[in-house]
C-alpha positions as CSV (number, residue, x, y, z in Angstrom):
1,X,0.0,0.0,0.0
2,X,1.3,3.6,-1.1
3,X,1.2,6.9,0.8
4,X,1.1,9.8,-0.9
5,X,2.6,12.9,0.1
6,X,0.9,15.7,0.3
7,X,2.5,19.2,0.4
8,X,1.6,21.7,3.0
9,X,3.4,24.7,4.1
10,X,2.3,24.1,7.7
11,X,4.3,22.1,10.5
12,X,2.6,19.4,12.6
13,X,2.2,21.5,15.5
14,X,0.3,24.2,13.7
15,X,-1.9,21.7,12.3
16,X,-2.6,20.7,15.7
17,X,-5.9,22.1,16.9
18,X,-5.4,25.4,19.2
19,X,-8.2,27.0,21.9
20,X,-10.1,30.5,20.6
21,X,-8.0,33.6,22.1
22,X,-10.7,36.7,22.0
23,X,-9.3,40.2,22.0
24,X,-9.7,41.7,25.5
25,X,-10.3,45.1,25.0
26,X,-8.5,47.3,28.1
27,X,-10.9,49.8,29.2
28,X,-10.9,52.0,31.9
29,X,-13.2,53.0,34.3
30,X,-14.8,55.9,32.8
31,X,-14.7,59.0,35.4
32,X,-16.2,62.4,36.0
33,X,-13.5,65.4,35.9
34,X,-13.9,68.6,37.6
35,X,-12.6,71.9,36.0
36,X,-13.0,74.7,39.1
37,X,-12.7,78.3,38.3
38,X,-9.4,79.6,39.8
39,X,-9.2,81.6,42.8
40,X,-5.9,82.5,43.8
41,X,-3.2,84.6,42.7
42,X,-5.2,86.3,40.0
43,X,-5.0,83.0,37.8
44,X,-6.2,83.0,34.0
45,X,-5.3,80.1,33.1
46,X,-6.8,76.6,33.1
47,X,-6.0,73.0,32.3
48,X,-8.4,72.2,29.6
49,X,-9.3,73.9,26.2
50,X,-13.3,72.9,24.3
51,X,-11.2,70.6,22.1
52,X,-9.6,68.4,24.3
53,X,-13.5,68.6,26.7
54,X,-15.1,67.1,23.1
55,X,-12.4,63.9,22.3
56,X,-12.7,63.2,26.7
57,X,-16.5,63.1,26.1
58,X,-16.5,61.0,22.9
59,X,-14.3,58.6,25.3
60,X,-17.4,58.4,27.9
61,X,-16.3,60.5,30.3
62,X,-18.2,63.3,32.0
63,X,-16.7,66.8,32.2
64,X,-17.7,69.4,34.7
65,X,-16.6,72.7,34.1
66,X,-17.3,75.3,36.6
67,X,-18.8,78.8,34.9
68,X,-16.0,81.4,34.2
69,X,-13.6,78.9,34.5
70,X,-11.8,79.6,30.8
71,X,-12.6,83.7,31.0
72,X,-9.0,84.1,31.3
73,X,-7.7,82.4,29.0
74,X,-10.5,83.7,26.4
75,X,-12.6,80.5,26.1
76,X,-16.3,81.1,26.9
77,X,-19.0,78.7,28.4
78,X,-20.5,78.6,25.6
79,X,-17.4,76.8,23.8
80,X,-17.7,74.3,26.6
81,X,-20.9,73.3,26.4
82,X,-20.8,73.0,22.8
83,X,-17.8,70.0,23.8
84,X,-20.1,68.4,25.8
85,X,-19.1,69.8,29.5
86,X,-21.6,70.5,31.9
87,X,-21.4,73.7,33.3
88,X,-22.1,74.4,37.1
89,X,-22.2,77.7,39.2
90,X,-21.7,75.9,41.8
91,X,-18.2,75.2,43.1
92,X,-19.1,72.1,45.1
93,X,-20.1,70.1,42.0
94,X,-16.6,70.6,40.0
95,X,-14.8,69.7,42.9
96,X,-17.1,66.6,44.0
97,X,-16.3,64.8,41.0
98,X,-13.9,61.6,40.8
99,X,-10.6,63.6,39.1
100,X,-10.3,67.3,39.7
101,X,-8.0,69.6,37.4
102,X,-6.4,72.3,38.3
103,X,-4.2,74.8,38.2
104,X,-3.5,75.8,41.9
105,X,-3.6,73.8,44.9
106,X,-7.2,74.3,46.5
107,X,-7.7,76.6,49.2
108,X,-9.1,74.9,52.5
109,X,-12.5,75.6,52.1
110,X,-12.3,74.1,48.6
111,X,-10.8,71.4,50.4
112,X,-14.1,70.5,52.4
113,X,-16.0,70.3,48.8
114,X,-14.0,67.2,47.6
115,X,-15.1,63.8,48.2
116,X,-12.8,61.3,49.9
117,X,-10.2,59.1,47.6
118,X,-10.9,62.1,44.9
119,X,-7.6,62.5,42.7
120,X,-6.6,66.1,42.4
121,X,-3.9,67.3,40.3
122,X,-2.5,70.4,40.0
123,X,0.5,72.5,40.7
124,X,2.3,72.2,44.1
125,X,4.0,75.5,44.7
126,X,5.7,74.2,47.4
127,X,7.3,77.7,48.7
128,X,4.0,78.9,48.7
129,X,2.0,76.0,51.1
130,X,1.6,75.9,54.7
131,X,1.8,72.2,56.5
132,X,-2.4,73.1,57.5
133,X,-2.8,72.6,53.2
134,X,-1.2,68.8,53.7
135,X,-3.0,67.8,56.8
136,X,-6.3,69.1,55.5
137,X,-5.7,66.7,52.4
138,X,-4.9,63.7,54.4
139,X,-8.4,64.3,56.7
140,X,-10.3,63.8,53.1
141,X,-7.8,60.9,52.0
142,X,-7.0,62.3,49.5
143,X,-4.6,61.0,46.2
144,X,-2.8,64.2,45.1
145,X,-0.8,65.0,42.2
146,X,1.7,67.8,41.7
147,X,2.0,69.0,38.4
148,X,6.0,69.6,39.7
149,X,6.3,65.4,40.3
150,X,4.6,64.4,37.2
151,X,7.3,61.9,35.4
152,X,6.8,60.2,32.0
153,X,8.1,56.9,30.8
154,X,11.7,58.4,30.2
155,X,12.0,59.7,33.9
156,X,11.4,63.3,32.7
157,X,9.4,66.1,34.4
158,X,7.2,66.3,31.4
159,X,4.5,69.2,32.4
160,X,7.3,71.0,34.0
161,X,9.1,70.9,31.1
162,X,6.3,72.0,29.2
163,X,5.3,74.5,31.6
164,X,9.2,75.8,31.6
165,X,9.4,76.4,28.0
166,X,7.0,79.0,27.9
167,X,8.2,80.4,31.1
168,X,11.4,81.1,29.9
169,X,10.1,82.6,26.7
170,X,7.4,84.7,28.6
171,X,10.2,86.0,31.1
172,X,12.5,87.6,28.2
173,X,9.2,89.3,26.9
174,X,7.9,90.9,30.2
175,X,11.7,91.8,30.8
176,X,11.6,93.8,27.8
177,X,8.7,95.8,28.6
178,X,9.8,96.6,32.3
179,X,13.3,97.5,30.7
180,X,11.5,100.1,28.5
181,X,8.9,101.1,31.3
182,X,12.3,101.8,34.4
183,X,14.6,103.6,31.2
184,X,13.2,103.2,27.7
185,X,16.2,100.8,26.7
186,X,14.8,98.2,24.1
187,X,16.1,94.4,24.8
188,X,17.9,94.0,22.0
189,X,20.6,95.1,19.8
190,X,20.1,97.7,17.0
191,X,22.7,99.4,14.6
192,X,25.2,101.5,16.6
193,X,23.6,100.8,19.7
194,X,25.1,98.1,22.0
195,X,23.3,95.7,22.9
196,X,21.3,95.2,26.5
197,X,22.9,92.7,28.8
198,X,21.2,90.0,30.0
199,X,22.1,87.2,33.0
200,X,20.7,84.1,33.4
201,X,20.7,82.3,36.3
202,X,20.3,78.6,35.7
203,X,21.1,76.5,32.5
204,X,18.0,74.0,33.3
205,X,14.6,74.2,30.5
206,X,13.5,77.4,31.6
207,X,16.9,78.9,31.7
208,X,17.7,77.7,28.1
209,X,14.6,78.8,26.7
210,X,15.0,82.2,28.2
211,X,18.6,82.1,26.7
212,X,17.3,81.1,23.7
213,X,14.3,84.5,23.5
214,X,17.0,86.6,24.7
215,X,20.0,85.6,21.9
216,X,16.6,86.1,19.4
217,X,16.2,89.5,20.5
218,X,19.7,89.9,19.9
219,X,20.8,90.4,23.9
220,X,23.9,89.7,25.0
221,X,23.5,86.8,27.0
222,X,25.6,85.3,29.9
223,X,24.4,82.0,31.9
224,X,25.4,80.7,35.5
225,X,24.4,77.4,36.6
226,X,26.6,74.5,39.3
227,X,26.2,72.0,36.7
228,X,28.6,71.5,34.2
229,X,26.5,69.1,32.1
230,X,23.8,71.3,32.3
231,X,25.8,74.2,30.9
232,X,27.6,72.4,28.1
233,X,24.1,70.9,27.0
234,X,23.0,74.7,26.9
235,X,26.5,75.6,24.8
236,X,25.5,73.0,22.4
237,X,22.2,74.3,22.1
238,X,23.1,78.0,21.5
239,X,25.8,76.6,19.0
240,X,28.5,78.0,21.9
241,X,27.4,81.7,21.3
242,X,26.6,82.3,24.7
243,X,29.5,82.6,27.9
244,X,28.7,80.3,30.8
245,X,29.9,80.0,33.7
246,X,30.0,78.2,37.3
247,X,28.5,80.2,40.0
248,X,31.7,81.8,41.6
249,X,30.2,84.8,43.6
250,X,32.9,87.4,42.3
251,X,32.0,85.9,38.8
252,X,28.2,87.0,39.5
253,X,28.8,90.3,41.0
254,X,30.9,91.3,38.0
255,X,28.5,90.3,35.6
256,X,25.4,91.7,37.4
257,X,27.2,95.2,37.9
258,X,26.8,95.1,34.4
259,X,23.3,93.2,33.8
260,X,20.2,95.1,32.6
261,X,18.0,92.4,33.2
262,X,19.0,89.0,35.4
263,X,16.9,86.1,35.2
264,X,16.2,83.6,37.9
265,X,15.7,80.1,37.2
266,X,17.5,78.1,39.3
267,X,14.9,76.2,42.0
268,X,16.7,76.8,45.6
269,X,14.2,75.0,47.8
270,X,15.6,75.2,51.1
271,X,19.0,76.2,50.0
272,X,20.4,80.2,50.1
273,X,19.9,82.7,47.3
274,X,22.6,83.1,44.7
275,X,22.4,86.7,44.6
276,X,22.6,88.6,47.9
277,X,20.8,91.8,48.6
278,X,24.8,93.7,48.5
279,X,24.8,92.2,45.0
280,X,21.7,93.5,44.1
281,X,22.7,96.9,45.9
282,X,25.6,97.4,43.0
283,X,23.5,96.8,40.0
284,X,22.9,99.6,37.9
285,X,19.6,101.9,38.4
286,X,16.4,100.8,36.4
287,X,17.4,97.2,35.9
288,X,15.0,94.3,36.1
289,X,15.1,91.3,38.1
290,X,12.5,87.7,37.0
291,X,12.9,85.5,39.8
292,X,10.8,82.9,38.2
293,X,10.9,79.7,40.3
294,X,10.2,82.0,43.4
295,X,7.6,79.3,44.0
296,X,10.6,76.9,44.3
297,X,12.8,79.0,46.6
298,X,14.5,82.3,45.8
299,X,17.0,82.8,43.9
300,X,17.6,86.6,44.3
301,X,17.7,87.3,48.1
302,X,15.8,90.6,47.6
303,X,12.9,88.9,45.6
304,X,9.3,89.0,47.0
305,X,5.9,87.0,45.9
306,X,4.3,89.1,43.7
307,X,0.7,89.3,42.1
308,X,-1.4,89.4,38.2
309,X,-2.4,93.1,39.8
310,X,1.0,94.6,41.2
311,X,3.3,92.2,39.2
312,X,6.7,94.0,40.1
313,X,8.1,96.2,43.4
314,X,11.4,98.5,43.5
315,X,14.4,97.9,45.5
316,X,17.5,99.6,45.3
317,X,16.5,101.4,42.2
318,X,16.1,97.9,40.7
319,X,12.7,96.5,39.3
320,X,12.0,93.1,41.1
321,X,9.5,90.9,39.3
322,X,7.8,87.7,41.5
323,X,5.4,86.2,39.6
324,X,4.8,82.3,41.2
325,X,2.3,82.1,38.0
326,X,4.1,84.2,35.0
327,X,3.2,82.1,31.8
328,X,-0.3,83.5,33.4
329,X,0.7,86.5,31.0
330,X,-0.1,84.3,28.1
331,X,-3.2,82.4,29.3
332,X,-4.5,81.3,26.2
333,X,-1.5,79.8,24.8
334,X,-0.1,78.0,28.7
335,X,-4.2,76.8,28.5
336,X,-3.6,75.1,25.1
337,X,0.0,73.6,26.0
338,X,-1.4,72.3,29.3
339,X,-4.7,71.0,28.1
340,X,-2.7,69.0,25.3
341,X,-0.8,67.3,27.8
342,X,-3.6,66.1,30.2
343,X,-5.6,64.9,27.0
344,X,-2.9,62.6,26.3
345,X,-2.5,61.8,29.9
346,X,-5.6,60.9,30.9
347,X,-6.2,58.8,27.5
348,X,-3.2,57.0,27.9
349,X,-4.0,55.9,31.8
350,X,-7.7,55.3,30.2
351,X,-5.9,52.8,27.7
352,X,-4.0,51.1,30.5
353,X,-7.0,50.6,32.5
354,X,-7.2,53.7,34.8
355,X,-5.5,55.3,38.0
356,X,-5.7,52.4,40.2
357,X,-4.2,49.9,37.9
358,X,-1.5,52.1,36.5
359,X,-0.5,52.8,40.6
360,X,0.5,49.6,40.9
361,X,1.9,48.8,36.7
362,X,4.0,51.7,36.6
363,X,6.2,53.4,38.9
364,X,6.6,56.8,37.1
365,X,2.7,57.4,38.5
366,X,3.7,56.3,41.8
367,X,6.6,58.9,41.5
368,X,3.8,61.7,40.8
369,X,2.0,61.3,44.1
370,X,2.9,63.4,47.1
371,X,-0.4,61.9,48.9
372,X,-1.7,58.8,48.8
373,X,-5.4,58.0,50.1
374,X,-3.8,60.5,52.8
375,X,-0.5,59.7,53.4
376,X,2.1,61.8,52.6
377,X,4.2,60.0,49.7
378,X,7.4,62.7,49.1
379,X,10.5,62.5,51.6
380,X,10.9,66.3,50.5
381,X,7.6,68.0,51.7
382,X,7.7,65.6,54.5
383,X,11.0,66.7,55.3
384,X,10.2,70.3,54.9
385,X,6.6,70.4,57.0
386,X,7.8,67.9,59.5
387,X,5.1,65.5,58.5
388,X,5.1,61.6,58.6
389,X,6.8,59.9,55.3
390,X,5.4,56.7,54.0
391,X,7.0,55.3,50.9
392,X,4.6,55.0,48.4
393,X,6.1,51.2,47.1
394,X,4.7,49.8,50.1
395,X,1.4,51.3,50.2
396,X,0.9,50.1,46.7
397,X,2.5,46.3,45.7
């Protein structure tokens, strides 16, 4: 008897019958998000523009957007609703919702309007908050995230990045009209006119970016950071048309004797100032001091907080600008950048299956968190307001 054979272009093993595998679609809980109007500091801006409202509704979740809330930042009501928010006068409904967005920390009594285990996320300003704000949180158990802790998949400080970019921009800009308002010199060089000089403190994102405005105006730029890496990234960047230099206090003097406008960006929390008030005291009449990570500890020892309504305050002859919120001078445009991270960031942990499972997937959420269901997850605030630290990897396993 013959056998034939028969050609196939399958093994025996795939032949072999196999059990039915069904696509398991991840989905996430859908969740309601609060959008609160902003109360402090004179804020305009918010963390969500109509666009990015409509593709989170298409994705089944409800948005509630407190009325006014995008005034500053020149989005109307209207626009929202026309997304598919709900709008609310009432500040107790955006902030009893499951996710609350926003741009400054709540104030206490906003505090009481949150349910408990509601996630809130929004900016720290840690130079700015009083231990009451922590312990307040941790009565309502609450998870908080801090726009200044949020870490992508690369280990970068993504929003502050972000948020940096166009604070460094925005810094070089108000500089020049405070230069013009204190003694009608234009930052910039012109033909037979030198140009104005201009120090930067700090060679991190916001420094560079400033660096970058300033060499586009056509300043003369120097840049002082402790971090060698930081500065030859920031040579590289400039194509090495920009002096920089470690911060050697006789270094700094000499260069802010001659500064017309010195720029802050250096985050000092709980360290010294780099420029003391007798370095301040020698710079020349009418120049203008940004102190932008004020919020993060001074950099400039005469700085001071100060507001949207009385932005700057003179000192020695020298202009003194403290803005904690300063890319609040472009509302509309820090709105858009913000709201097109937290689209992406909430549809990615939507993907993934939502807050709770991405706590315990991924460890870059984990690092975000300075309060988890009330305990205080950051060795640095704890540290700082003498509260209890817990470490966040064993709360969550």
């Amino acid at each position: 008897m013959s056998t034939t054979n028969i050609f196939t272009p399958f093994t025996e093993e795939e032949l072999m019958p196999q059990e039915e595998k069904l696509e398991v679609v991840k989905k996430g809980k859908q969740f309601s998000i609060g959008i609160p109007k902003e109360t402090c500091l004179h804020e305009r801006r918010t963390c969500i523009t109509p666009d990015a409202v409509q593709v989170l509704v298409e994705h089944g979740h409800e948005i509630i957007i407190e009325s006014g809330a995008g005034e500053g930042s020149f989005f109307a009501d209207l626009s929202y609703s026309e997304a598919g928010a709900k709008i609310t006068n009432d500040p107790k409904e955006a902030f009893g919702q499951d996710l609350i967005l926003k741009i400054n920390p709540p104030t206490e009594d906003e505090i009481d309007y949150m349910k408990p285990n509601t996630y809130l996320v929004s900016a720290l300003q840690i130079n700015l908050r009083e231990k009451a704000y922590f312990l307040k949180l941790a009565e309502k158990k609450i998870n908080a995230i801090a726009f200044e802790f949020i870490v992508d998949e690369y280990k970068q400080l993504s929003l502050v990045r972000l948020v940096g970019e166009i604070a460094g921009t925005v810094s070089i800009l108000y500089a020049s009209e405070l230069l013009a308002l204190s003694n009608g010199l234009m930052l910039g060089g012109i033909t037979g006119v030198r140009p104005a000089e201009v120090v930067v403190i700090g060679a991190g994102i916001v420094g560079e970016f400033a660096t970058k405005a300033a060499i586009g105006l056509g300043a003369s730029v120097r840049v002082f950071d402790n971090s060698l890496s930081k500065l030859r990234r920031l040579h590289t960047i400039v194509d090495s048309r920009v002096p920089t230099s470690i911060i050697d206090p006789k270094e700094v003097s000499k260069a802010l004797r001659r500064a017309d406008v010195v720029i802050g960006a250096l985050p000092r929390l709980n360290m010294t100032p780099v420029v003391t008030e007798d370095m301040v005291m020698r710079m020349k009449k009418g120049s203008v001091i940004i102190d932008i990570t004020i919020d993060n500890g001074k950099v400039i020892e005469t700085s001071e907080l100060t507001t949207m309504e009385e932005p700057y305050i003179i000192k020695h002859g020298v202009i003194h600008c403290g803005l904690p919120n300063l890319t609040s001078r472009m509302p509309r445009s820090t709105t858009k950048a913000i709201s097109n991270f937290f689209l992406s960031y909430i549809l990615n942990y939507d993907e993934e299956g939502g807050f709770e499972n991405m706590l315990i997937r991924k460890n870059e959420m984990k690092q975000s968190l300075y309060m988890y269901k009330g305990r205080h997850t950051k060795k640095v605030i704890c540290d700082r307001f003498g509260l209890t630290y817990h470490d966040i990897n064993l709360l969550i396993f």
